[in-house]
N, C-alpha and C positions, 0 to 999 in steps of 0.2 A: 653524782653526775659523771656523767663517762664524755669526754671530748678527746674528737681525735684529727688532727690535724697533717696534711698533706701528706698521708699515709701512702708510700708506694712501695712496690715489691713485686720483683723480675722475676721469677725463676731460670736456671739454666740458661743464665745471660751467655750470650756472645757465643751460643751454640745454633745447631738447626732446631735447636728442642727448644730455643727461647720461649718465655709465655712469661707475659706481661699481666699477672693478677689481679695488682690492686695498683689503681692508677689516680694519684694524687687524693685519693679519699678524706674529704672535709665530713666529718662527722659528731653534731654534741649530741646526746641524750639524757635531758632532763631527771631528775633522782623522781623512783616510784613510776616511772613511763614503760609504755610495755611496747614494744618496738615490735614487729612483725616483720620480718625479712624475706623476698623473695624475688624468683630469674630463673632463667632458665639454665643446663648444664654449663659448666664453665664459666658462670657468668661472675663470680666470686663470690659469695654469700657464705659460704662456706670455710671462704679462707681467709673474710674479714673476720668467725668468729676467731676464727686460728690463729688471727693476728694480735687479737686482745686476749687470746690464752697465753698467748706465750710460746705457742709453737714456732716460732720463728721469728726472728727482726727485722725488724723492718731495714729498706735500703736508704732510705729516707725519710722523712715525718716524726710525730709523737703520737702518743698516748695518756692521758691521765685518767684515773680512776682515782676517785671524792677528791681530788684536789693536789693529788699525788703522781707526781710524774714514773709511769713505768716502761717507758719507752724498753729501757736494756731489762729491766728484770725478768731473769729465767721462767718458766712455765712452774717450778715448783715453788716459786716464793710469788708468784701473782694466783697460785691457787690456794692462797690462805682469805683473801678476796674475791673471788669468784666462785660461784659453783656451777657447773657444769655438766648436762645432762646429753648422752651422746644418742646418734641413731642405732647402734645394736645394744640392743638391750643385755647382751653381756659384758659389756666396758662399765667402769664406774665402781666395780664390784667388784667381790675373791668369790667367785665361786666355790672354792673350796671348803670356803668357811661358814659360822651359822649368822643363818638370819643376824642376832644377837650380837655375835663378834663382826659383823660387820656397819654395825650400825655403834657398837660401842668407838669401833676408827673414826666413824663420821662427827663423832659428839666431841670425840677429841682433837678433832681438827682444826692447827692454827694455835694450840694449846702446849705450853710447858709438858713435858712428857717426864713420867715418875716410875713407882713402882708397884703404886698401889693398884689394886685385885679392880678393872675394868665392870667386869660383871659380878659386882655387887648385887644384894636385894632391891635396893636403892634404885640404881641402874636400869635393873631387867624392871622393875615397875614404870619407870619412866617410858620404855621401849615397847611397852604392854600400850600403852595410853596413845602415843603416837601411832601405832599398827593398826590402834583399832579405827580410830580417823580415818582409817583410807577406806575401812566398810569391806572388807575381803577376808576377815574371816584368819587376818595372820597372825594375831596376837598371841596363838595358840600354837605356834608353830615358830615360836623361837629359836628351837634348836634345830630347826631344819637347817641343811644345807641350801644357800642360796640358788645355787645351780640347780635345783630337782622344783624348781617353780618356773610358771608358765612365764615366756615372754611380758608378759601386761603386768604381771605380781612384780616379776623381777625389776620390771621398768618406775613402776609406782616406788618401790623400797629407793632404787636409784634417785627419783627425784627428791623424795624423805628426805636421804641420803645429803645429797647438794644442798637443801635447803635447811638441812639441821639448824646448825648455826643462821643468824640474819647474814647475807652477805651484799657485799656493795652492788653484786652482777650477777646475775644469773644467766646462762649462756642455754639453748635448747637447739641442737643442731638434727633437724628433723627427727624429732626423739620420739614420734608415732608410726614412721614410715615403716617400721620393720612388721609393724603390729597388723592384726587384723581389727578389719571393723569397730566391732562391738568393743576391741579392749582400747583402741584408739580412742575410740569416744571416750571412756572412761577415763583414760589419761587425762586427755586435754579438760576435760571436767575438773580433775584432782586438779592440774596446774593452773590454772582459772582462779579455783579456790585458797590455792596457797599464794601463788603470786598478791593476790588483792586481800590476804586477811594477814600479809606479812610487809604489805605494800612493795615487794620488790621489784627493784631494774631491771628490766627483763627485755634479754633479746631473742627471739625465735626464728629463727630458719624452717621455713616448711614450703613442703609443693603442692601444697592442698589450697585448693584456691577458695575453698569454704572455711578455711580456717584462716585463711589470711582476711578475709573481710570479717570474721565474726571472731575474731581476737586479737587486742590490744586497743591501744589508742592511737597508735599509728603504724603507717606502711613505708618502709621502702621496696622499690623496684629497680634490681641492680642487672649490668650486663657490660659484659666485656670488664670487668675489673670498677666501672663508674656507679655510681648512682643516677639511675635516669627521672625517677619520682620518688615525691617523698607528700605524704599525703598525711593529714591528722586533722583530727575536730572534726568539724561537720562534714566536710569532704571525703575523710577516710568512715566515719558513720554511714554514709550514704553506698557507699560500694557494695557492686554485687557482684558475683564470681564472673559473669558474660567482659564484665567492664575492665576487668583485670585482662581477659583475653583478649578484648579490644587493644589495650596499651599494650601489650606483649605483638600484638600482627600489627601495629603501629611501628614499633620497632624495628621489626622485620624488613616490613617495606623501606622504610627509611636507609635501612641500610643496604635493601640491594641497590634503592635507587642511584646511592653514593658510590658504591659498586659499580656501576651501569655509567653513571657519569667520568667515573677513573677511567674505564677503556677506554671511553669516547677521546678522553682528552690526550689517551698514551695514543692511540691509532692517528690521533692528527698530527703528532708530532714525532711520527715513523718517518 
């Protein structure tokens, strides 16, 4: 279970650059729920996953993950509990290195570290068995260098990767957007598959409003730093992308209205 309570966090306070991110954020998510995230630019989604990574601390609030308070813990002791899959498909990874060696890091991650020989027989069968699972044809190509694979290859091994180990959270911060089409879909197909055959927490960030109605079991709708809906069960089952743009030009209006109203009331009392 991941709860997160009156989360807030200013950027560049007390400058002209202020921006106000995440404003008092009440947030639990249920263990094994797959949460769907989305807003428009700015709207924070992106920097509440950032806030349960660990990329920065909060100015106020908590955070617990299973039961465990990680409000202060650094970005590299809260990533031995989360896994984390980003939108360019070259983060997550050594490009440098193979297929092999980089999936022997991911197995040992969160793990006592020794000296014994990583890529074993042992090992590279283990990593033959997983590759094959994704249907791409990589189990064959172990010693490839990560970096000489398409966007969609490299992004499928990344989520491998994050999901190796069970972890408490799983983070997708629009991890298809970089892609095209066809490998897109395949993604979101693999993550579908692994999220619910490993049952994982899972929060996703995406701007695709067909994937925000046709994955998870629930929606949030964020903007300006708040949560403005939060939709799940029969309600978030029943969603169709039209419905999502409705609440999103709901928004809209609302706020130029509130706009429109503020003149009015600064022009009367000129």
């Amino acid at each position: 279970m991941l709860q997160i309570q009156k989360f807030d966090k200013t950027f560049n306070r007390d400058t002209m650059n202020s921006v106000h991110a995440l404003n008092q954020v009440d947030l639990t998510i249920e263990a094994s729920s797959f949460v769907v995230v989305v807003g428009t630019n700015g709207s924070g989604k992106s920097t509440l996953l950032n806030a349960i990574a660990g990329t920065f601390l909060p100015d106020t609030g908590s955070i617990e993950l299973a039961n465990t308070n990680i409000t202060r813990w650094p970005e590299h002791r809260r990533a031995r509990f989360i896994g984390r899959v980003f939108q360019d498909p070259f983060k997550g990874t050594a490009p440098g290195m193979t297929i092999a060696e980089n999936l022997a890091l991911a197995s040992g991650r969160g793990r006592r570290r020794g000296l014994k020989q990583a890529l074993n027989r042992s090992a590279l069968g283990v990593f033959k068995g997983r590759l094959a699972s994704l249907n791409m044809g990589l189990e064959d190509r172990l010693n490839n260098p990560i970096g000489s694979l398409s966007g969609g290859q490299r992004q499928a091994i990344t989520l491998l990767m994050a999901t190796w180990l069970k972890t408490d959270l799983l983070l997708l911060d629009e991890h298809t957007a970089a892609l095209d089409p066809r490998a897109a879909d395949q993604i979101i197909r693999l993550t579908t598959d692994i999220v619910s055959q490993k049952k994982l927490t899972t929060m996703m960030v995406t701007h695709s409003m067909n994937q925000a109605v046709s994955q998870g079991d629930r929606l949030i709708m964020m903007h300006k730093g708040e949560i403005m809906h939060d939709l799940s069960g029969a309600e978030k089952s029943r969603l169709r992308p039209d419905d999502l743009l409705t609440r999103f030009d709901e928004i809209r209006r609302s706020e130029q209205l509130d706009s429109s109203a503020a003149q009015l009331l600064e022009a009367n009392y000129v």
